[in-house]
MARDREN-755282 format. One record per residue (C-alpha): residue in three letters; y, x, z. Coordinates in steps of 0.5 Angstrom, whole numbers, plus 500, padded with zeros to 3 digits. Each point is the difference from the previous one (the first is absolute). Layout:
ALAYXZ
...
! end
This chain:
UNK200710456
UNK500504507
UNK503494503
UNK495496499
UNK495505501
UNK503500507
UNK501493500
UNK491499499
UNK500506506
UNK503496505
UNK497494498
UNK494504502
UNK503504506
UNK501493503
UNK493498498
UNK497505504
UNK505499506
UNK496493500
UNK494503500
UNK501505505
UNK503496506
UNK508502500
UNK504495502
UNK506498495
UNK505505504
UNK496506501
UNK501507497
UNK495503496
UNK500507498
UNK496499492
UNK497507498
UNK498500491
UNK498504497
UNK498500492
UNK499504494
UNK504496495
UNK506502499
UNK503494498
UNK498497506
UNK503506505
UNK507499496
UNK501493501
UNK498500507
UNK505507501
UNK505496497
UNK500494503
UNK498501506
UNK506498504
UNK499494497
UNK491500502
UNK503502508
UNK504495500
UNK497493498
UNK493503503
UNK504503507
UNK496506500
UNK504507503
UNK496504496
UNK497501493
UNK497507498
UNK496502496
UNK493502504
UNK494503497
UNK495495504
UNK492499499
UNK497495497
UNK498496507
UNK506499502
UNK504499495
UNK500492496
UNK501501492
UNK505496497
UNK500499492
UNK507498497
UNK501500492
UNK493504500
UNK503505504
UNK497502506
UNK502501507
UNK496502507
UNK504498506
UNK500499508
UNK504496504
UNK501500507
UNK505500506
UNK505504499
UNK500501508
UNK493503499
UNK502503492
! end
């Protein structure tokens, strides 16, 4: 369950660096936060797995206000996130 899970957060991670601008090789920082356990855990748990295939230094939990961050719904689980340049995260 977790991997896939991580597998649909990366999908959208990827989405959003398009969306953003980020060349393929540039390193993000992605921030999240949510209230859904299930969602946290899997993403705690593979997160290794999510920095490696999305070439982001960091992935930390972040209390963030609804205008910066962009929601994501994966398996009815919700998600805030905002991705930026990790020279500037």
């Amino acid at each position: 369950m977790n991997e896939g899970i991580a597998r649909e957060f990366v999908n959208r991670i990827q989405n959003l660096r398009k969306e953003k601008g980020f060349e393929v090789v540039d390193r993000i920082a992605i921030l999240y936060q949510t209230s859904e356990q299930q969602l946290r855990d899997a993403i705690e748990q593979t997160a290794a797995y999510i920095q490696h295939e999305t070439l982001a230094v960091k992935l930390l939990p972040a209390d963030m206000p609804d205008e910066t961050a962009d929601i994501l719904v994966i398996n009815d689980l919700t998600v805030k996130v905002f991705v930026t340049n990790a020279i500037l995260g």
